[in-house]
Backbone as CSV, one residue per row, in Angstrom:
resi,resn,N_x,N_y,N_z,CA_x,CA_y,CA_z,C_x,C_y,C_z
1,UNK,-31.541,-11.755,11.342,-31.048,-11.596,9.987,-30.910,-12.952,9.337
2,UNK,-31.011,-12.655,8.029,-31.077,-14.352,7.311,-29.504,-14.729,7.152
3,UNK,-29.253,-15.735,6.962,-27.724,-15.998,6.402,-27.737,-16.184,5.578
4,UNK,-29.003,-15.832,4.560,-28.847,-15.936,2.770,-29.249,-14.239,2.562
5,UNK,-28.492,-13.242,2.464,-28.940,-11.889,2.178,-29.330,-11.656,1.169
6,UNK,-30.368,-10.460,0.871,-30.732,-10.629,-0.615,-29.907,-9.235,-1.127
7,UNK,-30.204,-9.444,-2.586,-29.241,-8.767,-3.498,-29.155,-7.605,-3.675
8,UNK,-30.523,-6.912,-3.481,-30.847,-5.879,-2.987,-30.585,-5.227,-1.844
9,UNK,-30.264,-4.037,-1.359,-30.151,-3.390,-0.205,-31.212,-3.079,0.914
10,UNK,-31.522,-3.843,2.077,-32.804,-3.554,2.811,-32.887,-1.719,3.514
11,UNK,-33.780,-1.233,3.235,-33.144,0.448,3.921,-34.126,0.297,5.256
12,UNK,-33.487,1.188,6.230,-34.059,0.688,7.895,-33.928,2.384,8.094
13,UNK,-34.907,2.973,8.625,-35.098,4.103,9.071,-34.894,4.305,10.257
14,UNK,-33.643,5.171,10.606,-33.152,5.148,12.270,-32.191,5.792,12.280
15,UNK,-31.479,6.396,13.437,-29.974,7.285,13.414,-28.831,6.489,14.087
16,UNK,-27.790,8.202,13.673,-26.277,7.725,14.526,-25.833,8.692,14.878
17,UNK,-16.786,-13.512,16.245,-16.152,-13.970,16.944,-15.687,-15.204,15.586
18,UNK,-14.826,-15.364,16.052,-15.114,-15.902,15.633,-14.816,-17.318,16.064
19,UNK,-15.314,-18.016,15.798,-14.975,-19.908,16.779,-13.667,-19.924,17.004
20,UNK,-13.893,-21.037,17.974,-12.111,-21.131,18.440,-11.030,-21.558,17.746
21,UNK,-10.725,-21.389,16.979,-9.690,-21.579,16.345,-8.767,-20.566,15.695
22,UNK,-7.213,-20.751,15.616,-6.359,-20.149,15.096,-6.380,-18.968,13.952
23,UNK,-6.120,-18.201,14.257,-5.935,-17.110,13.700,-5.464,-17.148,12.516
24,UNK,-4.476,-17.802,12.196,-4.138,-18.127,10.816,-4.828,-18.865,9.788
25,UNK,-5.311,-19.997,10.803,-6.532,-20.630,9.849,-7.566,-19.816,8.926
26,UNK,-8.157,-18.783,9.920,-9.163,-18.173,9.114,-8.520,-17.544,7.664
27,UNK,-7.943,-16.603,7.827,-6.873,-16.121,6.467,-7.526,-15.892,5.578
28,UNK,-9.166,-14.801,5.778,-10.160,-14.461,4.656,-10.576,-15.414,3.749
29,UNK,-10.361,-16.804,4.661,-11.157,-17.719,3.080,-12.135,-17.649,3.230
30,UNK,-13.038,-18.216,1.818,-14.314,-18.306,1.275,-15.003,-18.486,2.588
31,UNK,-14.771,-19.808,2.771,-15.401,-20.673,3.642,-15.249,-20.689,5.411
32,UNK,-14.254,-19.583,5.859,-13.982,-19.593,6.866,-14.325,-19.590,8.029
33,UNK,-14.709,-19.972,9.153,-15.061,-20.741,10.408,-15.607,-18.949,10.932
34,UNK,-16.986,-19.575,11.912,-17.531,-18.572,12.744,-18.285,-17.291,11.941
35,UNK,-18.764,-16.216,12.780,-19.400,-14.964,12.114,-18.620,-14.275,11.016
36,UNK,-19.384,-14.026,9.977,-18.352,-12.746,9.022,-18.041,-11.693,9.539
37,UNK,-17.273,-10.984,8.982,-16.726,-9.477,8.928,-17.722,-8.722,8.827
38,UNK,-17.820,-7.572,9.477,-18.580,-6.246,8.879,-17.995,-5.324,8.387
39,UNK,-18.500,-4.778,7.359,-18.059,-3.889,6.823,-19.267,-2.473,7.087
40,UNK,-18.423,-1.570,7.221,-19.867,-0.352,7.771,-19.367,0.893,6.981
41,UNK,-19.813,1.342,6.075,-19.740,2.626,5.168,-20.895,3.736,5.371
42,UNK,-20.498,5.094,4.579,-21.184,5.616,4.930,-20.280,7.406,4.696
43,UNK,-21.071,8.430,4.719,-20.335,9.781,4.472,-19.886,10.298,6.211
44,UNK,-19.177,10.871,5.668,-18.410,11.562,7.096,-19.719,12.366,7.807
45,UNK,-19.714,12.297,9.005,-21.248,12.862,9.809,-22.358,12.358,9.648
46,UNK,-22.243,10.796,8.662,-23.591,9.755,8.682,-24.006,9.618,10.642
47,UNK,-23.279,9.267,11.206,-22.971,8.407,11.927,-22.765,6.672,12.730
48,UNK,-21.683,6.713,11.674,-20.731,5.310,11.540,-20.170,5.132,13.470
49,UNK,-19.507,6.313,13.477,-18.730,6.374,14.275,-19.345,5.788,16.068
50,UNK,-20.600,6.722,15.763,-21.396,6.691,17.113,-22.252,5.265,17.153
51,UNK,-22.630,5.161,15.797,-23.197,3.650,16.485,-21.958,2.506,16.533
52,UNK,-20.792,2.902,15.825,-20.114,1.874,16.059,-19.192,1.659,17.689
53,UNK,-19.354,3.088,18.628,-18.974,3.269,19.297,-19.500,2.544,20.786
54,UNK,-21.288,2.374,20.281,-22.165,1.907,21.035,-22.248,0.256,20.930
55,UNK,-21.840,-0.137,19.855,-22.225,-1.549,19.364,-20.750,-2.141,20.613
56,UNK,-19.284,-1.176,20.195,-18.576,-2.002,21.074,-18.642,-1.671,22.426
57,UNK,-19.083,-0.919,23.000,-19.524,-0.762,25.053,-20.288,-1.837,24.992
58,UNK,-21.632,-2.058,24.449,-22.631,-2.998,24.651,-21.450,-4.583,24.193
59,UNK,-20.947,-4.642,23.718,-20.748,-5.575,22.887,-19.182,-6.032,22.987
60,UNK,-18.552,-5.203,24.226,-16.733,-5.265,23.385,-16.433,-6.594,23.596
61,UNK,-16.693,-7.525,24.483,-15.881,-9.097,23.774,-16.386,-9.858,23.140
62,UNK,-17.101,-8.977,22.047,-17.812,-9.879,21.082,-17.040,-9.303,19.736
63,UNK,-17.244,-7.602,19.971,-16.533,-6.918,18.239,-15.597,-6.730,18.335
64,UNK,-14.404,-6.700,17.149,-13.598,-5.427,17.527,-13.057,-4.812,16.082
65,UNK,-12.642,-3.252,16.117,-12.379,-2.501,15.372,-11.417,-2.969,15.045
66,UNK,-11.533,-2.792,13.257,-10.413,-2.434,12.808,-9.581,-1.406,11.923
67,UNK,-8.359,-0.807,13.420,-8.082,-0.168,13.049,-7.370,0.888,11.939
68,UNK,-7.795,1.691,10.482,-7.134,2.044,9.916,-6.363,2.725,9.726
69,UNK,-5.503,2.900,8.801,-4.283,3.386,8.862,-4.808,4.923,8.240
70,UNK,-3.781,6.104,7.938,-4.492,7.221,7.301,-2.966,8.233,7.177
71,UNK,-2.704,8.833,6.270,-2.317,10.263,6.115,-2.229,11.364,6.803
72,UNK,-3.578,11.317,7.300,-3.901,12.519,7.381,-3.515,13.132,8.947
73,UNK,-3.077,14.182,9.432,-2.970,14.712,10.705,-4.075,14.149,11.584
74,UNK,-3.657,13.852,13.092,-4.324,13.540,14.291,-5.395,15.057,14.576
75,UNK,-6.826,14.614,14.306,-7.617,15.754,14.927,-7.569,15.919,16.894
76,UNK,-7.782,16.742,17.165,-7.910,16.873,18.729,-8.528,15.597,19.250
77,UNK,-8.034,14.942,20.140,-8.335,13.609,21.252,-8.197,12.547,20.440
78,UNK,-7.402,12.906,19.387,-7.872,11.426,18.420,-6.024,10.589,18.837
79,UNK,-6.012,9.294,19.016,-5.112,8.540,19.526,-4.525,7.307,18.140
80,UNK,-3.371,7.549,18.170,-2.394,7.030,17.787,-2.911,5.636,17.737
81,UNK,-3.255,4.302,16.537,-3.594,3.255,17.196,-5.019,3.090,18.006
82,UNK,-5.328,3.715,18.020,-7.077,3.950,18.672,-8.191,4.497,17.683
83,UNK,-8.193,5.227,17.454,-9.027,5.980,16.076,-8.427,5.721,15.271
84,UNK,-7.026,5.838,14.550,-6.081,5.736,13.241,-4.866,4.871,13.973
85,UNK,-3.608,4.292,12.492,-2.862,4.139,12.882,-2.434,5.797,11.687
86,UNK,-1.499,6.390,12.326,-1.330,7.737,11.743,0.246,7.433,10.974
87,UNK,0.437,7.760,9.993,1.833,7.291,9.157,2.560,8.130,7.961
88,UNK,3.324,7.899,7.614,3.510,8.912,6.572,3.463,8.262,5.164
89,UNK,3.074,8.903,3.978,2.275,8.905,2.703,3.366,8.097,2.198
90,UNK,4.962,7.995,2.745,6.079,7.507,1.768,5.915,5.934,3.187
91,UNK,5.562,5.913,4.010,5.672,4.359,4.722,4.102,3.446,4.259
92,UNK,2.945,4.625,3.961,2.124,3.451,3.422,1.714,3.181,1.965
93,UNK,2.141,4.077,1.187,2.923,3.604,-0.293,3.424,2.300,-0.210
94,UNK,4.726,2.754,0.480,5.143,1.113,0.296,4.552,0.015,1.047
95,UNK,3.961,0.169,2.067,3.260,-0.581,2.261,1.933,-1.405,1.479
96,UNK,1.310,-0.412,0.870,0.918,-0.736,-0.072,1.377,-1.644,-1.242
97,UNK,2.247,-1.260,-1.572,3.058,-1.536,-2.986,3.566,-3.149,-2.498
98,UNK,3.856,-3.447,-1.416,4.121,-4.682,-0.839,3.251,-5.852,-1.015
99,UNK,1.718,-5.239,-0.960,0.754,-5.850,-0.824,0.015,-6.403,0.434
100,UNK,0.006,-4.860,1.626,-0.012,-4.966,2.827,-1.442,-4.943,3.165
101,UNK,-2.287,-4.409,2.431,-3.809,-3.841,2.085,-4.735,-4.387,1.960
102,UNK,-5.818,-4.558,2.759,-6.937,-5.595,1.674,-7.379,-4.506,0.832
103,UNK,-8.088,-3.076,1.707,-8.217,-1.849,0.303,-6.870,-0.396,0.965
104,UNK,-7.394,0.602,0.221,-7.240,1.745,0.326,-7.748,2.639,-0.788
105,UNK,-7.423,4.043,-0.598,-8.108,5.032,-0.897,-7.811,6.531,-0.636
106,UNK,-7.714,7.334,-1.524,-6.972,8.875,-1.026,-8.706,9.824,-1.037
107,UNK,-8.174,10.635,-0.658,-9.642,11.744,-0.294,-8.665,13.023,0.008
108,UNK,-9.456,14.107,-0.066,-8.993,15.317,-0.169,-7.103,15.158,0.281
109,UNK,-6.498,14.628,-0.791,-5.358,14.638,-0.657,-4.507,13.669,0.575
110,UNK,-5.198,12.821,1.314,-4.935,11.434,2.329,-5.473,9.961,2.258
111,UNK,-4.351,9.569,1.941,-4.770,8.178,1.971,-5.072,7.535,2.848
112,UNK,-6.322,7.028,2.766,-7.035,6.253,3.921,-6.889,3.983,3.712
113,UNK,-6.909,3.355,4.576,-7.185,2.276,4.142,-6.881,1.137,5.096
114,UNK,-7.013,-0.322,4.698,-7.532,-1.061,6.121,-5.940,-2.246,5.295
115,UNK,-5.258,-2.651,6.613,-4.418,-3.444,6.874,-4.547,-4.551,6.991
116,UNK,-4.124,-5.981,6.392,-4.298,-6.881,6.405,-3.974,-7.711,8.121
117,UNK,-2.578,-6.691,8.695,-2.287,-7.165,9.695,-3.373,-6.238,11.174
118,UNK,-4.081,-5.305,10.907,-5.346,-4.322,11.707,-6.021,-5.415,11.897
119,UNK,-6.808,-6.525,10.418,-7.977,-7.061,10.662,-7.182,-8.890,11.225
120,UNK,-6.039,-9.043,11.086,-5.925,-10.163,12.165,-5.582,-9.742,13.575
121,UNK,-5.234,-8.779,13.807,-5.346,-8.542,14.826,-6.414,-8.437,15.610
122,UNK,-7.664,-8.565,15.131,-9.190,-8.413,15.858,-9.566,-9.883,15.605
123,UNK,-9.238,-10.810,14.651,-9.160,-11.833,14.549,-8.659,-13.003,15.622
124,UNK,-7.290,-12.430,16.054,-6.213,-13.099,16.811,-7.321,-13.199,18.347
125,UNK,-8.053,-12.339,18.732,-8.434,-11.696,19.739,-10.388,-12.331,19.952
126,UNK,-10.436,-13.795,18.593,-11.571,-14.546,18.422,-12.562,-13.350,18.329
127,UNK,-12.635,-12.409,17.992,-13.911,-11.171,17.961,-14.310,-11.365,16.502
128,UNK,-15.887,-10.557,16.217,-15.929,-10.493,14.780,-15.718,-8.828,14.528
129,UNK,-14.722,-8.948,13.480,-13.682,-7.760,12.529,-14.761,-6.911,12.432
130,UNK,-14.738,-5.655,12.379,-15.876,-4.347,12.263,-14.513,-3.670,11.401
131,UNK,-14.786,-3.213,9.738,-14.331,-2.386,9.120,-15.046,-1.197,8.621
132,UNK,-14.572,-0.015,9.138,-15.419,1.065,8.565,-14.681,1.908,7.259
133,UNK,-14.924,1.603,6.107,-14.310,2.152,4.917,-15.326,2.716,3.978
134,UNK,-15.101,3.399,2.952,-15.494,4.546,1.802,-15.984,3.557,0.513
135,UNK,-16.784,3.937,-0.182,-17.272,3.264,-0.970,-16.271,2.640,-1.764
136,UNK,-15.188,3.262,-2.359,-14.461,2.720,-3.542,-13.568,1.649,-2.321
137,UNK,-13.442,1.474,-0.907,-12.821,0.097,-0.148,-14.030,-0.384,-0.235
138,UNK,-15.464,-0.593,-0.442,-16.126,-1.218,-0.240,-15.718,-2.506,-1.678
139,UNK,-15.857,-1.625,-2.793,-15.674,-1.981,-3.837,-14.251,-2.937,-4.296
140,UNK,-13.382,-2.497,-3.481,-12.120,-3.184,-3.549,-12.395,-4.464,-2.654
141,UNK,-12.935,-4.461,-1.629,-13.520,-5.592,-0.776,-13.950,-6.700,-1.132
142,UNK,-15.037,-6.025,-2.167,-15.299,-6.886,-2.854,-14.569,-8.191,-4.208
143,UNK,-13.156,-7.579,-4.092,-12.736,-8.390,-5.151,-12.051,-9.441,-4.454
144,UNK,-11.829,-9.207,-3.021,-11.494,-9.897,-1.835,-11.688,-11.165,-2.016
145,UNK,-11.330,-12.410,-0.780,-11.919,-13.370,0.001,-12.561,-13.147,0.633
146,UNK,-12.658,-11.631,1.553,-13.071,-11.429,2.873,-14.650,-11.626,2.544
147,UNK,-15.607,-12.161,2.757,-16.866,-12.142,3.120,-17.850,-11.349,3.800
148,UNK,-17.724,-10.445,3.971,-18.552,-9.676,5.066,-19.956,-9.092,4.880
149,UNK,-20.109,-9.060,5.998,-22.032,-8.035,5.773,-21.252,-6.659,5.411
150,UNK,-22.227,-6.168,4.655,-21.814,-4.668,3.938,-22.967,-4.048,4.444
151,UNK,-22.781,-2.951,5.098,-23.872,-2.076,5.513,-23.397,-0.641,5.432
152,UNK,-24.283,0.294,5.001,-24.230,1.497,4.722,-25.055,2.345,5.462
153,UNK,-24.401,3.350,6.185,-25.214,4.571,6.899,-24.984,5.586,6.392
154,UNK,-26.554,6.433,6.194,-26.863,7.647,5.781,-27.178,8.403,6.476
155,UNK,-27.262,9.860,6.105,-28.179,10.830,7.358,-29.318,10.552,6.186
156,UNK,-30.392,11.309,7.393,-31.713,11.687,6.527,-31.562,12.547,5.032
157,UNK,-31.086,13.336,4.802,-30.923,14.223,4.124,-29.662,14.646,4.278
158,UNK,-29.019,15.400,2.915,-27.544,16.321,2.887,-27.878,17.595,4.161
159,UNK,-29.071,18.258,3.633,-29.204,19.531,4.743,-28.583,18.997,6.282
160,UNK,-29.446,18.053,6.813,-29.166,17.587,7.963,-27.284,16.996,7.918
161,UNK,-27.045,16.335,7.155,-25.151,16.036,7.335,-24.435,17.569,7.489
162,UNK,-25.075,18.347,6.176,-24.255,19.398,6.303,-24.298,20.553,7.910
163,UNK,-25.605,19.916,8.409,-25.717,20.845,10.055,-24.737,20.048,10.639
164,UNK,-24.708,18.948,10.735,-23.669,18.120,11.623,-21.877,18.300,11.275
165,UNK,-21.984,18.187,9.991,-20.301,18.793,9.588,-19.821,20.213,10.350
166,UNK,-21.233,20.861,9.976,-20.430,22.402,11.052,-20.195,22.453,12.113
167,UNK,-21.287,21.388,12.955,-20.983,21.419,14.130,-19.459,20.831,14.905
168,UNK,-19.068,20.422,14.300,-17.898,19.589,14.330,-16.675,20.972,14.451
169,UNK,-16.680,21.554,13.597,-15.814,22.527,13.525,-14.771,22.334,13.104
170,UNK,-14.431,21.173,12.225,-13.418,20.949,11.997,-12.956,21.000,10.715
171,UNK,-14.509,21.389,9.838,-13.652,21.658,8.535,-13.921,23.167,8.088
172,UNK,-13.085,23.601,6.533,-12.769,25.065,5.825,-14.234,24.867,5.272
173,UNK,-14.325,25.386,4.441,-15.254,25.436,3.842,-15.261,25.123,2.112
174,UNK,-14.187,24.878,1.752,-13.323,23.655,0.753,-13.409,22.572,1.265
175,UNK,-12.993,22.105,2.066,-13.556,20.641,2.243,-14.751,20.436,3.222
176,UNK,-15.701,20.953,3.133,-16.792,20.724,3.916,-17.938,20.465,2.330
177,UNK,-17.363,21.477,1.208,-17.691,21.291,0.128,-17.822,19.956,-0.299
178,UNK,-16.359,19.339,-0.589,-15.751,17.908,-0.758,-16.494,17.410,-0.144
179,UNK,-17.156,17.064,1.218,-17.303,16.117,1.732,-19.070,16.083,1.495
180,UNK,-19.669,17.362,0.910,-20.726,17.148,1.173,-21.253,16.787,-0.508
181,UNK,-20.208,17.008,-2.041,-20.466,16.153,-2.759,-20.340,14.993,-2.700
182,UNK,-19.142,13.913,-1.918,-18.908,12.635,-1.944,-20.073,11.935,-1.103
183,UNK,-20.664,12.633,-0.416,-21.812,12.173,0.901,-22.881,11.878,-0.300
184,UNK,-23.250,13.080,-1.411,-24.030,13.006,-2.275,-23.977,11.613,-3.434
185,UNK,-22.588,11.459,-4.127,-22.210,10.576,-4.816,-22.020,9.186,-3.954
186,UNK,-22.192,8.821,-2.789,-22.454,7.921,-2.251,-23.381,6.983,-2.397
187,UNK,-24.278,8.320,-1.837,-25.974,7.670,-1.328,-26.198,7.707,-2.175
188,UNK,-25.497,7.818,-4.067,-26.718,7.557,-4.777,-25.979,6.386,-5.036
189,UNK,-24.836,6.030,-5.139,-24.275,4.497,-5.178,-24.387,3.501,-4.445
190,UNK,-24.905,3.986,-3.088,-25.227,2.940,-2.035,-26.466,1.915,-2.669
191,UNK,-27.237,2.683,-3.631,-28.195,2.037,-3.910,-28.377,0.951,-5.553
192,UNK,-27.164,0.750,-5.499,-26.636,-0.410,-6.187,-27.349,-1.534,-6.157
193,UNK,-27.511,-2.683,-6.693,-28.037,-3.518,-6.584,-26.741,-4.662,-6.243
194,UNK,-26.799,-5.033,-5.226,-25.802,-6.188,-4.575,-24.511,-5.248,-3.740
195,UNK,-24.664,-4.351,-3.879,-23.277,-3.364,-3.281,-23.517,-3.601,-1.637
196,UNK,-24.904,-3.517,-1.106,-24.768,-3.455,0.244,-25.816,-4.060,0.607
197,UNK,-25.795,-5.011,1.891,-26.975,-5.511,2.325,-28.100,-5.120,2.983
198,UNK,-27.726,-3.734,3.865,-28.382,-2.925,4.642,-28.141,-1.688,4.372
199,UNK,-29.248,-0.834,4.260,-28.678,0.758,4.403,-29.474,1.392,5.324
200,UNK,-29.288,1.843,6.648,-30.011,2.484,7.635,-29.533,3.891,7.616
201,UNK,-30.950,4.796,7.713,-31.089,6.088,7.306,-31.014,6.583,8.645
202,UNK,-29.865,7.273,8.793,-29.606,7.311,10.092,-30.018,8.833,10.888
203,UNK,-31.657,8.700,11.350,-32.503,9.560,11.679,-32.827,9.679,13.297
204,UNK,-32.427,8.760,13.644,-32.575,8.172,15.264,-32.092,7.660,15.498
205,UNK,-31.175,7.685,16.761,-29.707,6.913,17.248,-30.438,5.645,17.334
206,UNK,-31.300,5.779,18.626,-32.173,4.628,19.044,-32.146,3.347,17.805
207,UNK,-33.097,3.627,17.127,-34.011,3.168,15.707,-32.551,2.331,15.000
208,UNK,-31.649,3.266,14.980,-30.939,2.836,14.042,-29.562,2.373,14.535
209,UNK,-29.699,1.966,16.016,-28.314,1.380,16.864,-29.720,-0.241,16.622
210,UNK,-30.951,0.018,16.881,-31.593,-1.313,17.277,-31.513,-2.426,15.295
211,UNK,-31.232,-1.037,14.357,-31.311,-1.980,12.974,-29.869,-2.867,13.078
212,UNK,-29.169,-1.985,13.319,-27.796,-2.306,13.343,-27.532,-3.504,14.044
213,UNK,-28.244,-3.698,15.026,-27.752,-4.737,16.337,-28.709,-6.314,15.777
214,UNK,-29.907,-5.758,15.252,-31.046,-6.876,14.224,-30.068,-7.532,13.239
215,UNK,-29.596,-6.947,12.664,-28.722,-7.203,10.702,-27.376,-8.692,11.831
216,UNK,-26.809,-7.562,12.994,-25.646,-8.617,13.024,-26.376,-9.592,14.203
217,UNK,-27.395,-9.841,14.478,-28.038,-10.535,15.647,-27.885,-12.105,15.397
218,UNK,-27.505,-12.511,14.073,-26.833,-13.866,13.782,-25.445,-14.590,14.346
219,UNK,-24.256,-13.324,13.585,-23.367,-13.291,14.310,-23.068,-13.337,15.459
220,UNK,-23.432,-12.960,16.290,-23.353,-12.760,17.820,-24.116,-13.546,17.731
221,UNK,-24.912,-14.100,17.990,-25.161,-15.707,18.962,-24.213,-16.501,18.315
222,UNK,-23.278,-16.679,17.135,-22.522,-17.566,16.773,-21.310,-17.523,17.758
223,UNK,-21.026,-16.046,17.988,-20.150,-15.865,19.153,-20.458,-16.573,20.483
224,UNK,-21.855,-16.149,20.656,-21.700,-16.367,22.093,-21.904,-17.937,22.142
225,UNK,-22.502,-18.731,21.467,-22.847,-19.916,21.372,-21.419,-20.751,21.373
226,UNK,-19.959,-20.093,20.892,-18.917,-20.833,21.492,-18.164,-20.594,22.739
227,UNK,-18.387,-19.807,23.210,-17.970,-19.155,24.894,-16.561,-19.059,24.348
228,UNK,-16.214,-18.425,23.082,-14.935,-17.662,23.224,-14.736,-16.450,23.849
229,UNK,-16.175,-15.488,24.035,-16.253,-14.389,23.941,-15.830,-14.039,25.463
């Protein structure tokens, strides 16, 4: 990958550290030491989840998640602090309102959004930050310091997301609705001019774990090239 990205979004057909120094130092500046942030967007049943799941086995003392906070009820196997930090709507209000946030964002009635103290914590830990957020945090991101590669995953088609949402079983059919207009109003915003650097059409795990691993293949040798990792 270049370290001058172009303005345009590259689309990749396929499915689904930072240097040694102090944690405080970095503090989202402009200019800040080692690999950027990722940022990874995308509609619910793109699959964000699975390649991001693969990037950290192959990869864990190089990435690490960061974890967001959310509203919304714990689905089955999902862990406290592991998938979500899980909270209530009146503790991250104010949290919010504090100015605890780099973004956030509500969706079918839950506020979703990423913690200033989530992404030093992956920081503290010399890794490079992996944020997975919704277009309008992409957009708030952007008004940021934070720097990051912006990459966006799609399915091939709505037909194909909407086979994968059912399979899941986890939504009514009201919000399977919801999710399969916002999937729609996405992908046609993904294609912004400067919004995202990569968008891999996520058709083949393979194809599109190997675009994914190409885009950050800079980063990681910056990692490994300081033996923090």
């Amino acid at each position: 990958m270049q370290e001058n990205l172009p303005l345009g979004p590259q689309e990749v057909s396929g499915t689904g550290g930072v240097s040694c120094v102090a944690p405080e130092e970095l503090n989202f500046l402009p200019g800040m030491s080692g690999p950027r942030p990722v940022v990874l967007s995308g509609p619910s049943g793109a699959g964000k989840s699975t390649l991001l799941k693969r990037l950290l086995q192959e990869h864990d003392s190089i990435f690490g998640f960061s974890v967001s906070h959310t509203t919304r009820d714990p689905r089955p196997g999902e862990e406290n602090g592991k998938d979500y930090y899980f909270v209530s709507r009146e503790v991250m209000q104010r949290d919010i309102a504090a100015g605890d946030f780099i973004e956030h964002a509500e969706f079918s009635g839950n506020l979703y959004g990423t913690s200033k103290a989530a992404v030093r914590v992956v920081q503290a830990m010399n890794r490079i930050c992996v944020l997975d957020v919704d277009l309008q945090g992409v957009r708030n991101i952007k008004k940021t310091d934070l720097k990051p590669i912006y990459i966006f995953v799609q399915p091939p088609s709505l037909e194909v997301l909407e086979q994968r949402l059912r399979q899941r079983n986890t939504e009514t059919e009201e919000s399977l609705a919801k999710r399969l207009a916002a999937a729609r109003a996405d992908m046609e915003s993904s294609k912004e001019p400067g919004l995202f650097d990569l968008i891999i059409v996520n058709d083949s795990l393979d194809k599109a774990y190997w675009a994914l691993k190409e885009a950050l293949s800079e980063e990681i040798k910056k990692i490994q090239g300081t033996g923090c990792s």
